[in-house]
Backbone as CSV, one residue per row, in Angstrom:
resi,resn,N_x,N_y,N_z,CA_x,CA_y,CA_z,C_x,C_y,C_z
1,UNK,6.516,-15.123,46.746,6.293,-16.037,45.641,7.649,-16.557,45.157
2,UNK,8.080,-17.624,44.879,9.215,-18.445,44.657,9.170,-17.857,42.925
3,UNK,10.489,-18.275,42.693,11.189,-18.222,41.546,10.148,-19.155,40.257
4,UNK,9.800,-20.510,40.822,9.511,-21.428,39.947,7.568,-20.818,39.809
5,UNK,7.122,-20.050,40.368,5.704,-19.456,40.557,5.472,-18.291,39.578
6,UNK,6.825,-17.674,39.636,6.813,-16.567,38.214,6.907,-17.029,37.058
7,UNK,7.707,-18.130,37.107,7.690,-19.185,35.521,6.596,-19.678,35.507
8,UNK,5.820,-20.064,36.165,4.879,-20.426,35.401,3.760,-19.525,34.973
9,UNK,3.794,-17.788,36.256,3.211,-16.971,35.617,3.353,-16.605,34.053
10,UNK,4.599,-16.062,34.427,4.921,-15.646,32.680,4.645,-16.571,31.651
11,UNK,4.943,-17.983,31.891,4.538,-18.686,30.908,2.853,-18.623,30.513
12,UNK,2.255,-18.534,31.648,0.656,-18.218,31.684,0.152,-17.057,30.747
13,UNK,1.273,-16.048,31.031,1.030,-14.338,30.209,1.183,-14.551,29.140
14,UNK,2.062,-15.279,28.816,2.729,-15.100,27.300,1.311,-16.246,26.324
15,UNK,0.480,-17.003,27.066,-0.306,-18.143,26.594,-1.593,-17.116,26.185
16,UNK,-2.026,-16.262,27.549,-3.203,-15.810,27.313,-2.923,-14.168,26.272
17,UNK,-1.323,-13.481,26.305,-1.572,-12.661,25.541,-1.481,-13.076,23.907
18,UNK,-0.805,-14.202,23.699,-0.626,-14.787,22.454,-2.398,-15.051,21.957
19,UNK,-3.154,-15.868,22.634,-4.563,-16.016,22.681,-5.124,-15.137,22.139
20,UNK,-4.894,-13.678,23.132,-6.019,-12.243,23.083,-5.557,-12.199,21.626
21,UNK,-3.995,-11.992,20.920,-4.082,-11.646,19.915,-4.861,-12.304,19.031
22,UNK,-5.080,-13.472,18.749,-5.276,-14.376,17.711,-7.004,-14.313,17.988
23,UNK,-7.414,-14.315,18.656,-8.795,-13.727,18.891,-9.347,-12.653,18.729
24,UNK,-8.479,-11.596,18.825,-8.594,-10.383,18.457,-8.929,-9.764,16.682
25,UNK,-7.813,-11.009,16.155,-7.906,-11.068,14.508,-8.994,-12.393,13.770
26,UNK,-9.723,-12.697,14.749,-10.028,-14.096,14.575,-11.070,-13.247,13.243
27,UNK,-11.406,-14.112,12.085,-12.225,-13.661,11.408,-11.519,-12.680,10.027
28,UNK,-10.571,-11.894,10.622,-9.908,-10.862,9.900,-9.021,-11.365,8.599
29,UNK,-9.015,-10.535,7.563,-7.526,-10.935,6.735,-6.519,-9.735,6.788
30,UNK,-5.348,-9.717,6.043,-4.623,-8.810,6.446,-5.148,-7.139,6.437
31,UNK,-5.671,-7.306,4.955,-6.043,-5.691,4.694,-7.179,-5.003,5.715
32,UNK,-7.719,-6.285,6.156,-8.918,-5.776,7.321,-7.964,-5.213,8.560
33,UNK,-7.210,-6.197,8.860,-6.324,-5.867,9.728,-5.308,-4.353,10.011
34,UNK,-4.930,-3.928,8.502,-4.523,-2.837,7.923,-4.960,-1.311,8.335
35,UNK,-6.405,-1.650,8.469,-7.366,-0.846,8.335,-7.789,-0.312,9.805
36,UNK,-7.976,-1.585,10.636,-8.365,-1.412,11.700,-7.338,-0.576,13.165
37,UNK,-7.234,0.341,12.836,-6.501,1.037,14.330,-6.585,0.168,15.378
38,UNK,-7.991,0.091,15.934,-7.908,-0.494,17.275,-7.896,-2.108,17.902
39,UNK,-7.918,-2.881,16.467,-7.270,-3.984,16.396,-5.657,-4.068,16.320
40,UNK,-5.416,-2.857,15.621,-4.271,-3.221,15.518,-3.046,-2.792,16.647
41,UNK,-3.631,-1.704,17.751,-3.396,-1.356,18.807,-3.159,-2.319,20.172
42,UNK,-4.446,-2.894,20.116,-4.517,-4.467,20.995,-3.775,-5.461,20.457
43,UNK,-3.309,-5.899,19.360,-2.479,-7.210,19.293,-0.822,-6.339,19.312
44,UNK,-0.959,-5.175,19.048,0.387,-4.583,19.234,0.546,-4.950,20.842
45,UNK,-0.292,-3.966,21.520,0.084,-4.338,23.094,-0.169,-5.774,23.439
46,UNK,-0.604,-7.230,22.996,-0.554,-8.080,23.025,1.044,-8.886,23.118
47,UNK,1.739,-8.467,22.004,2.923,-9.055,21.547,4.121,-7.903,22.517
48,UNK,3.294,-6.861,23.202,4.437,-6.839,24.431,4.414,-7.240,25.691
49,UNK,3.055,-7.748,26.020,3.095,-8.684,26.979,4.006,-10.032,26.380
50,UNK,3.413,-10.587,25.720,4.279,-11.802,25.460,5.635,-11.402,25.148
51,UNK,6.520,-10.386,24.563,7.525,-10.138,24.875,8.288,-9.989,26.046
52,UNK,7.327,-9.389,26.601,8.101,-8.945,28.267,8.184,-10.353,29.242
53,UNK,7.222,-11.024,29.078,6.969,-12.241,29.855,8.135,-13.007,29.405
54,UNK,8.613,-13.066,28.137,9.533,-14.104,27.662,10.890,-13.391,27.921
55,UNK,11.095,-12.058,28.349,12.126,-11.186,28.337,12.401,-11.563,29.682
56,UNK,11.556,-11.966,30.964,11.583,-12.183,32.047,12.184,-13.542,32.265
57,UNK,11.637,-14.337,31.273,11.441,-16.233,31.473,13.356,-16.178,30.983
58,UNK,14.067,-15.604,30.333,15.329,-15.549,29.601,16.080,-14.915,30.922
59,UNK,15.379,-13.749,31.620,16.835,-13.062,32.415,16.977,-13.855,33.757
60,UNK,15.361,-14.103,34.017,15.098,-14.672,35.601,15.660,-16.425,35.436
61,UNK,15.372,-16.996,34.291,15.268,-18.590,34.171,15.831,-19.423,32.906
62,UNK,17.324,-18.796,33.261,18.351,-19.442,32.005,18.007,-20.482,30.917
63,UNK,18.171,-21.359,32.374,18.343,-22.882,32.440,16.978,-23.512,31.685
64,UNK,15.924,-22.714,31.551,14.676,-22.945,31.179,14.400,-22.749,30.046
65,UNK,15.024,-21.857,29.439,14.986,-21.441,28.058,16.399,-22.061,27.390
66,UNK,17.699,-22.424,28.483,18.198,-23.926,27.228,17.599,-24.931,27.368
67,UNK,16.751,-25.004,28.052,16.356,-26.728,28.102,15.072,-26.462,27.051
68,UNK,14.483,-25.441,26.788,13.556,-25.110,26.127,14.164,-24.724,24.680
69,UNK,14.463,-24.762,23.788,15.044,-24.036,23.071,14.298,-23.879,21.377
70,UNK,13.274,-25.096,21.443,12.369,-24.975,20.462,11.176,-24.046,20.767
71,UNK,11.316,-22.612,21.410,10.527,-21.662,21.524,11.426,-20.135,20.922
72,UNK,10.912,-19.903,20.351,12.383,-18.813,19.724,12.317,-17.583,20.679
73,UNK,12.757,-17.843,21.703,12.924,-16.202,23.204,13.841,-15.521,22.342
74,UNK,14.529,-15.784,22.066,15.072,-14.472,21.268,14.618,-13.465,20.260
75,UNK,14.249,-14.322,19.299,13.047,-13.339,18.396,11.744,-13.049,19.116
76,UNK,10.962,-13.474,20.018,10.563,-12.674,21.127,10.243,-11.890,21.491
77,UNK,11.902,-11.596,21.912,12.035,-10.521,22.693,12.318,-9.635,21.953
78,UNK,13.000,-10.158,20.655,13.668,-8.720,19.840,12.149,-7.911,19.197
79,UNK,11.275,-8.789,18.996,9.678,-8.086,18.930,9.095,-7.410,19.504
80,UNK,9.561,-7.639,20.826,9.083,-7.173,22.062,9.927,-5.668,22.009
81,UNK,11.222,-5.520,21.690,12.066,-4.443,21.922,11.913,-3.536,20.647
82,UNK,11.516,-4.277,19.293,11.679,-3.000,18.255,10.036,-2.425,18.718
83,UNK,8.631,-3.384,19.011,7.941,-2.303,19.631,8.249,-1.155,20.322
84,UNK,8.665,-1.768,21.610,8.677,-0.777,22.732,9.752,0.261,22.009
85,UNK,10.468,-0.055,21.211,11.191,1.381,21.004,11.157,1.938,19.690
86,UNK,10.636,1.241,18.845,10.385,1.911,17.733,8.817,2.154,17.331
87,UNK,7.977,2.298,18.234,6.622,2.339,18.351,6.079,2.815,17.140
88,UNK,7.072,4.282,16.514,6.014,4.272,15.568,6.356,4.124,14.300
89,UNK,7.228,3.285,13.861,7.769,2.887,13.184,7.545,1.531,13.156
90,UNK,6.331,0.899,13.897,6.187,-0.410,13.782,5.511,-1.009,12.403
91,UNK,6.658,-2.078,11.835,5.580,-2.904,10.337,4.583,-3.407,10.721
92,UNK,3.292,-3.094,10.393,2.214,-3.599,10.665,2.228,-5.178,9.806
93,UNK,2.667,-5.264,9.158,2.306,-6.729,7.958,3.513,-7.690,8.848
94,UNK,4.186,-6.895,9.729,5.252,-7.947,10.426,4.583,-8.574,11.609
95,UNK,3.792,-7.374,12.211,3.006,-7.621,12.999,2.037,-9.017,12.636
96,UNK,1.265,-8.284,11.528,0.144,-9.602,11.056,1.266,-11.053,10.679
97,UNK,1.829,-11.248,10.093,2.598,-12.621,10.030,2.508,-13.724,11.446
98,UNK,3.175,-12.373,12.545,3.260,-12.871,13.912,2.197,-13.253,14.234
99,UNK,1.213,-12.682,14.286,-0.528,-13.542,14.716,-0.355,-14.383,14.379
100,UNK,0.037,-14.876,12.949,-0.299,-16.414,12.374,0.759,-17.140,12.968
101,UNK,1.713,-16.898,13.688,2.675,-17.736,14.142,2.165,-18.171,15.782
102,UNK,1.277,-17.157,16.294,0.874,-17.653,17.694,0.321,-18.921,17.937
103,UNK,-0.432,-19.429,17.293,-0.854,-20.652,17.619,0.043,-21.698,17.750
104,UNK,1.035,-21.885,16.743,2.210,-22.497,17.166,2.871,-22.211,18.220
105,UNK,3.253,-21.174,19.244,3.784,-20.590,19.894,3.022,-21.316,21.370
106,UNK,1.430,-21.129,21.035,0.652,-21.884,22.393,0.912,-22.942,22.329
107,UNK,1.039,-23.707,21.629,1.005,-25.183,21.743,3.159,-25.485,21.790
108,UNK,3.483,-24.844,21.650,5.017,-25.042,22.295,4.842,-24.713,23.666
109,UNK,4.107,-23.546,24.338,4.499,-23.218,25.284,3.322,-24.544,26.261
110,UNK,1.944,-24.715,25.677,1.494,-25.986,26.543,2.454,-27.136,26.701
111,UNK,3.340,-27.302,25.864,3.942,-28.784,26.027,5.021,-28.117,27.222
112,UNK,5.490,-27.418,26.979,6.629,-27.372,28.524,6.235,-26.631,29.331
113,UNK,5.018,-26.431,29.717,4.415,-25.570,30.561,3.833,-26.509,31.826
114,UNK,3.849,-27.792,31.435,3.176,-28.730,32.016,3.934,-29.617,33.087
């Protein structure tokens, strides 16, 4: 599989895990959200797919993320990294903010995905 076939995977991952999350909360408000363990388990592992995918799109595809630069890969990834390493120490209400930012996030990543 070529270089330019993983970009568009990852860009694909990062579309449909951004999705699962926001579907996942669809309906919800925060304190529901609060409450719920196993919602809040799935959009956690949600936002490390889309971390990792964008952690990939930055190491594998420079040039793609300066020409891209109205997608914030850096905060991202740094989402992606205080999960994976501060697991249980994760802010849940930081978490919920981020849901509400995904939809913006799909529709950046449809426009240069194309």
């Amino acid at each position: 599989m070529s270089a330019v076939d993983r970009l568009s995977d990852y860009l694909d991952q990062m579309v449909q895990g951004s999705g699962d999350a926001v579907t996942f909360t669809e309906g919800m408000d925060e304190s529901t959200f609060l409450t719920d363990l196993k919602t809040q388990r799935a959009v956690v592992m949600c936002l490390m797919i889309v971390g990792e995918a964008a952690s990939r799109i930055v190491a594998e595809h420079p040039e793609f993320t300066k020409a891209n630069t109205s997608v914030p890969w850096r905060s991202i990834r740094g989402m992606r990294n205080r999960i994976a390493h501060g697991y249980f120490d994760i802010d849940l209400h930081v978490v919920w903010q981020t849901v509400g930012e995904l939809p913006s996030l799909v529709a950046q990543l449809s426009k240069i995905s194309n």
